[in-house]
C-alpha positions as CSV (number, residue, x, y, z in Angstrom):
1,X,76.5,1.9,-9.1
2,X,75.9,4.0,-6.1
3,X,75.9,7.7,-6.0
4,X,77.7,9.2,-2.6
5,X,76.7,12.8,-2.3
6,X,80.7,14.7,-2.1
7,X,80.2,16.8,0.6
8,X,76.6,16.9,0.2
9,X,74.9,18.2,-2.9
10,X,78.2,20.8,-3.3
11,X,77.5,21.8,-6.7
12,X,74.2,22.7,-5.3
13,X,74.3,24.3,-2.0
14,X,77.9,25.2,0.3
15,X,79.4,22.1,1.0
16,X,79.7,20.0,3.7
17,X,76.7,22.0,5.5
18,X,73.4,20.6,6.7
19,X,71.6,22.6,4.0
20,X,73.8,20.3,1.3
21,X,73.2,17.5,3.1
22,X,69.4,17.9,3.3
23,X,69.5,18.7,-0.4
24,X,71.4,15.9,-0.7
25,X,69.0,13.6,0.7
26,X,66.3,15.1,-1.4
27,X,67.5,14.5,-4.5
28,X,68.0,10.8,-3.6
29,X,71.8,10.3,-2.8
30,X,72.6,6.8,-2.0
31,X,75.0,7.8,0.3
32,X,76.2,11.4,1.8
33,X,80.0,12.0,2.2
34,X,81.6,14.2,4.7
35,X,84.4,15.8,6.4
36,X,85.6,15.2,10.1
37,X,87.9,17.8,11.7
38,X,88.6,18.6,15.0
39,X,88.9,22.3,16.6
40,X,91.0,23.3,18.9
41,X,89.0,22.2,22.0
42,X,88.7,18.5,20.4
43,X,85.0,19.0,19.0
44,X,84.8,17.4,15.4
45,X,83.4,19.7,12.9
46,X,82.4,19.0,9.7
47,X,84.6,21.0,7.1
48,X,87.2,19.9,4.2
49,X,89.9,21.9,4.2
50,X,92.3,22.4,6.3
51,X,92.4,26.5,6.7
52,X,88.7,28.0,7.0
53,X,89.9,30.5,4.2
54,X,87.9,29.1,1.1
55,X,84.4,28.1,2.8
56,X,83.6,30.2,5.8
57,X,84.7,34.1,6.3
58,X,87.3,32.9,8.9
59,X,91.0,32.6,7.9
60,X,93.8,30.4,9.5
61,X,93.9,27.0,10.3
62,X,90.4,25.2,11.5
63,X,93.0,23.2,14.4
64,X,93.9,27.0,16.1
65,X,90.2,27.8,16.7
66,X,87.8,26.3,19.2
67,X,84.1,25.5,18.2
68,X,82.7,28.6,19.8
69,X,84.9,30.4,17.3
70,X,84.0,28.0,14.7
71,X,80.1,28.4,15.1
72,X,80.3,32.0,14.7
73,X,81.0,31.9,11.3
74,X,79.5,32.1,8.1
75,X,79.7,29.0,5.6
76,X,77.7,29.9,3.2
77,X,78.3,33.7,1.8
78,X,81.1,32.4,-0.3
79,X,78.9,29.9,-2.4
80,X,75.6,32.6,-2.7
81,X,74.4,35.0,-0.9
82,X,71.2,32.6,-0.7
83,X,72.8,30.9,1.8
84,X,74.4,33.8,4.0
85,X,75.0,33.2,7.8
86,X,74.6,29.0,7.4
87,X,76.8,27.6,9.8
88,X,79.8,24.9,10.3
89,X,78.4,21.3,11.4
90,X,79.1,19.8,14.5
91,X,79.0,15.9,13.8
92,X,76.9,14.8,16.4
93,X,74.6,17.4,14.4
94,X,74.9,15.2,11.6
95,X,73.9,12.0,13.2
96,X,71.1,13.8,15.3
97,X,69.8,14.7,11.9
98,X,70.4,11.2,10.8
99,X,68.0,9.7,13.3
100,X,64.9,11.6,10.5
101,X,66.6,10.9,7.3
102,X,67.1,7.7,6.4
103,X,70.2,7.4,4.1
104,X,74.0,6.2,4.6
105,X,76.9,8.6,5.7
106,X,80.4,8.4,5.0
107,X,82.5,10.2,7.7
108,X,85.7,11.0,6.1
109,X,88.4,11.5,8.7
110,X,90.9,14.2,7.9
111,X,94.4,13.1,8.1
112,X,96.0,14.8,11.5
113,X,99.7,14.6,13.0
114,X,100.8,10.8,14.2
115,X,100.3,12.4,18.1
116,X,96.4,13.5,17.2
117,X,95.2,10.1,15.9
118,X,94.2,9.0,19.6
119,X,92.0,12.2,20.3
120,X,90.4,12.0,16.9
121,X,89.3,8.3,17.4
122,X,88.7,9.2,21.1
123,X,86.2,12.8,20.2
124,X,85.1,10.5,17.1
125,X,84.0,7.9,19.7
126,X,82.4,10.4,22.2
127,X,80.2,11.3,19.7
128,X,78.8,7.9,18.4
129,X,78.3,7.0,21.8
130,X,75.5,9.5,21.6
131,X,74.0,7.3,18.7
132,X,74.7,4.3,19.0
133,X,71.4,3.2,17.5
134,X,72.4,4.8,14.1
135,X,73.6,2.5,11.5
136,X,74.6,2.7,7.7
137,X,77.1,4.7,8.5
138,X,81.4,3.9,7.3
139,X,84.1,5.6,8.3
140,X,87.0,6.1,6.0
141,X,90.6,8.0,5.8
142,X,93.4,8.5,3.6
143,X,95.2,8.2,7.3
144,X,95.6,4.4,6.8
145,X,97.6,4.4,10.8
146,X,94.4,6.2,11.7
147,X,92.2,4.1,9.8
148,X,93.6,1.3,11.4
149,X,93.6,2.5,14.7
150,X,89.9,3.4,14.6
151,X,89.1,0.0,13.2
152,X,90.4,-1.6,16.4
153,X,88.2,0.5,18.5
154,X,85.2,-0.3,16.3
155,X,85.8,-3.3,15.0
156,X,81.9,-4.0,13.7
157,X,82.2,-0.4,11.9
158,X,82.4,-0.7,8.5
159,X,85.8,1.4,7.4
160,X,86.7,2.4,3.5
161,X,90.2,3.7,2.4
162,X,90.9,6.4,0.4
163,X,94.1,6.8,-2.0
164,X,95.4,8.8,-4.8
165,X,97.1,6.4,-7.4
166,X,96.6,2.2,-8.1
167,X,99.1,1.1,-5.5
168,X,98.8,-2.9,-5.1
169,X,100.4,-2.7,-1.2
170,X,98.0,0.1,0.0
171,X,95.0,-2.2,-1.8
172,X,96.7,-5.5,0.1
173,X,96.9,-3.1,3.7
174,X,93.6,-2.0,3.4
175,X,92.0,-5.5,2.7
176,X,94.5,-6.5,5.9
177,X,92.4,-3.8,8.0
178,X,89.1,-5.0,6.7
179,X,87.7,-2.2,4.6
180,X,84.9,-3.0,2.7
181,X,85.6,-0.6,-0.2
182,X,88.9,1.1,-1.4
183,X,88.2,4.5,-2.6
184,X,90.5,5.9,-5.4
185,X,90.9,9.0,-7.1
186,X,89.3,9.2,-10.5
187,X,93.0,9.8,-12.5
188,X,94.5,6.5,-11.1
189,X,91.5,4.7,-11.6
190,X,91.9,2.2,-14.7
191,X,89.8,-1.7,-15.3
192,X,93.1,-3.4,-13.8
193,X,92.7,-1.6,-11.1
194,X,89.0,-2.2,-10.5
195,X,89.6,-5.6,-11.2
196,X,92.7,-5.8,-8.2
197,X,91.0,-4.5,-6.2
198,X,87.5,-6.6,-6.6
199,X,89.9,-9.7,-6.2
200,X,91.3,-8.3,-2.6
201,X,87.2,-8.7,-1.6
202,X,86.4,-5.0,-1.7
203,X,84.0,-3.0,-3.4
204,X,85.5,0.4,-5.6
205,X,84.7,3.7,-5.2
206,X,86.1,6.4,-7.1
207,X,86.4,9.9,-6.6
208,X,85.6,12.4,-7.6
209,X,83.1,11.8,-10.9
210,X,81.4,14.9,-12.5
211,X,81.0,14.2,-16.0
212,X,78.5,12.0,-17.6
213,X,81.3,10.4,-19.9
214,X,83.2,8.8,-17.0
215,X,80.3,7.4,-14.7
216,X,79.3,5.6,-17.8
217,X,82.8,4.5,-18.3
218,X,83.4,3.7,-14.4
219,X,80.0,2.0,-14.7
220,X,80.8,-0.3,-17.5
221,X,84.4,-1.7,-16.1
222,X,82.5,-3.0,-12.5
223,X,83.2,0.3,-10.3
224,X,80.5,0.0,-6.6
225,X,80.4,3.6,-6.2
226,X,81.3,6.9,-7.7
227,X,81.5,10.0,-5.4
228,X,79.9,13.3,-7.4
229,X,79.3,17.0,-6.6
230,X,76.4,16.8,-9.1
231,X,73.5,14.3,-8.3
232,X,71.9,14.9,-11.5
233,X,74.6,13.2,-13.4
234,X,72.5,10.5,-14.6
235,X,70.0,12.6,-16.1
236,X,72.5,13.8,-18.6
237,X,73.5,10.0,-19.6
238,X,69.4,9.4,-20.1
239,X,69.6,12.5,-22.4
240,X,71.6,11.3,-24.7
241,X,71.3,8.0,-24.8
């Protein structure tokens, strides 16, 4: 069962920052799993939420600021003062940094208003262009119209949807689209479900997994992946076993 890195090492370093990603990658994630926003001047940034309230020392929403804003800011006071003055990420940051560090990324898309969906594939685009020699990388959304859409611009990109509760249709739309994995949250996740969605030809992922109890669980009924703030979750199962 693979281990995707939520946001980076978050329960270790501020999320969705280089420094979590880098830790991340240390600590021998199989996969790292980020946040794709766009400011207001179309750059995509790495962040989660939709307001910069929680993470950075900003307030407001991220879409009313343009990156030169964005980069001024802190990301990291709120999480320790260890990690004072560590900035946003810009993606093509990410995959720059990608080109050294040899593990998979998972560029979650952020879901934006019906009218955005074209400049977020387009800005999305710009950036692999950059890095087009970059590979183990999958896109995924809980914006299955912007999923969808992206898909048809990349078609050889591998593309994962993401959902909240064990819905056969959304399963059946995303196999119809070509993801490779469906991505649930842990709540709605139950062996039926796992088993559904194994028949539609895709792998299961499930979000988000911090206790040892449930990745054993998750492990026994078949789940591919589980996505986990804390990378040392198997060392606790190894404990007490």
């Amino acid at each position: 069962m693979k281990k995707f890195a939520h946001r980076g090492a978050s329960l270790y370093a501020p999320e969705n920052t280089m420094e979590a990603f880098q830790l991340a990658f240390e600590m021998g994630a199989d996969w790292i799993e980020c946040d794709i926003a766009l400011s207001a001047d179309g750059i995509p940034c790495i962040i989660h939420d939709d307001n910069l309230d929680r993470t950075t020392n900003g307030k407001g929403p991220v879409w009313q600021f343009d990156w030169l804003y964005l980069q001024s800011l802190d990301a990291g006071s709120w999480f320790s003062k260890d990690y004072q003055g560590i900035k946003i990420p810009r993606m093509t940051q990410v995959l720059k940094w990608l080109e050294t560090h040899p593990i998979a990324m998972n560029f979650e898309m952020k879901t934006v208003p019906v009218y955005q969906i074209s400049m977020m594939i387009e800005k999305v685009s710009e950036c692999l262009q950059e890095f087009i020699h970059i590979r183990n990388l999958m896109f995924s959304s809980f914006q299955f119209e912007l999923l969808q859409a992206f898909k048809l611009q990349h078609p050889d990109m591998a593309i994962a949807a993401l959902s909240l509760r064990f819905d056969k249709e959304q399963i059946l739309a995303a196999k119809e689209m070509s993801c490779i994995q469906f991505n649930i949250y842990s709540n709605a996740c139950t062996p039926e479900c796992v088993e559904y969605i194994h028949a539609q030809g895709m792998k299961v992922g499930v979000f988000t997994v911090n206790s040892s109890t449930l990745y054993q669980q998750y492990q026994d009924w078949g789940v591919d992946a589980i996505f986990t703030d804390d990378l040392q979750i198997t060392s606790f199962i190894s404990e007490n076993s």
